[in-house]
C-alpha positions in Angstrom: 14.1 23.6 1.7 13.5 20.7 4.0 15.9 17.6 3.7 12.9 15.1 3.2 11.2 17.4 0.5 11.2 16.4 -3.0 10.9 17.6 -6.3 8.0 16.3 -8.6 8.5 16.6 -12.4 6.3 15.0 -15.3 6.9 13.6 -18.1 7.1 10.7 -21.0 8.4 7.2 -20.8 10.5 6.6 -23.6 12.3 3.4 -22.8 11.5 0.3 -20.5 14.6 -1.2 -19.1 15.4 -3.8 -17.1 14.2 -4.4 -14.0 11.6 -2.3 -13.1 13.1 0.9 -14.6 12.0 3.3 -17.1 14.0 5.9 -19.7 11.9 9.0 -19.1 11.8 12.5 -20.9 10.7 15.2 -18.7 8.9 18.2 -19.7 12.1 20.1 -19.1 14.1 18.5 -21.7 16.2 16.5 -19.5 16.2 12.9 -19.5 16.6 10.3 -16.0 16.3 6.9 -14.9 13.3 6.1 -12.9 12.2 2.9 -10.8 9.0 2.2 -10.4 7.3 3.5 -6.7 6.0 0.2 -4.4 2.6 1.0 -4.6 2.8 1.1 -8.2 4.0 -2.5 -8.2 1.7 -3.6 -4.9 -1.3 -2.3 -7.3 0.2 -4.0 -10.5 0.2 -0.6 -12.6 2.0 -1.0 -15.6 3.9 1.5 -17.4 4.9 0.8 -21.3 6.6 3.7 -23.6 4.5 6.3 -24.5 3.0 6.9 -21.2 2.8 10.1 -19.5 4.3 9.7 -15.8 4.5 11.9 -12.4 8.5 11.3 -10.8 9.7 12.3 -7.7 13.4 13.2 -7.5 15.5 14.2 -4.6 17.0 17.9 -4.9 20.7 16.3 -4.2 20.0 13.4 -7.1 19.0 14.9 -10.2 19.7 12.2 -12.4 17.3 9.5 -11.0 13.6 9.6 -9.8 11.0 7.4 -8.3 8.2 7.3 -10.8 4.9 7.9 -8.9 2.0 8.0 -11.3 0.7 7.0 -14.3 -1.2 9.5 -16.1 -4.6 8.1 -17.8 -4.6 8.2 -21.4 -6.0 11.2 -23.3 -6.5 9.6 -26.5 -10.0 7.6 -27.5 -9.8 3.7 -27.4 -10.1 1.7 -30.7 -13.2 1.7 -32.4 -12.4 -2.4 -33.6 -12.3 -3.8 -30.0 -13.1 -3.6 -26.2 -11.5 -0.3 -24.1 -8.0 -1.3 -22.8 -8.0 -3.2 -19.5 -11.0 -5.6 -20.2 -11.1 -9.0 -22.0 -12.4 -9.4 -25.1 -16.0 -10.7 -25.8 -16.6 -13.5 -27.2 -13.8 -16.0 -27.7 -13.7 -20.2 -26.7 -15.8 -20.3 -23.4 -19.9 -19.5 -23.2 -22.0 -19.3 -20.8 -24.8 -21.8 -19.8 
């Protein structure tokens, strides 16, 4: 094993602490401390409990991770309002 390889696990967020770290629950049954990866906070990705994640973990550091993606959600949207990520229709402005 190369010095610079890592070791990706997935799993579910269980916790948001502060800053910019999670509580995750990996598939394995073990549970770390991840921070979120840059271009996860240069894109603006947010992570809330309940999501499925990707971590990357050094091989010498098993107790903390990097987490790296942010699995799409599996589960239909609401039937009572718009898909998650996009406004609301309607509301206090209209359009000429």
């Amino acid at each position: 094993m190369a010095k610079e390889e890592l070791i990706q696990f997935e799993g579910l967020v269980t916790e948001i602490l502060p800053d910019a770290r999670y509580r995750v629950q990996l598939d394995t049954g073990h549970e770390i401390v991840a921070y979120t990866a840059g271009k996860m906070k240069k894109n603006r990705i947010k992570t809330l409990a309940g999501d499925r994640v990707t971590i990357e973990m050094s091989p010498y550091d098993l107790e903390k991770g990097r987490l790296i993606f942010r699995h799409k959600d599996e589960r239909p949207s609401s039937p009572g309002g718009p898909p998650r990520g996009q406004p609301p229709r309607g509301g206090q402005f209209r359009r000429r």
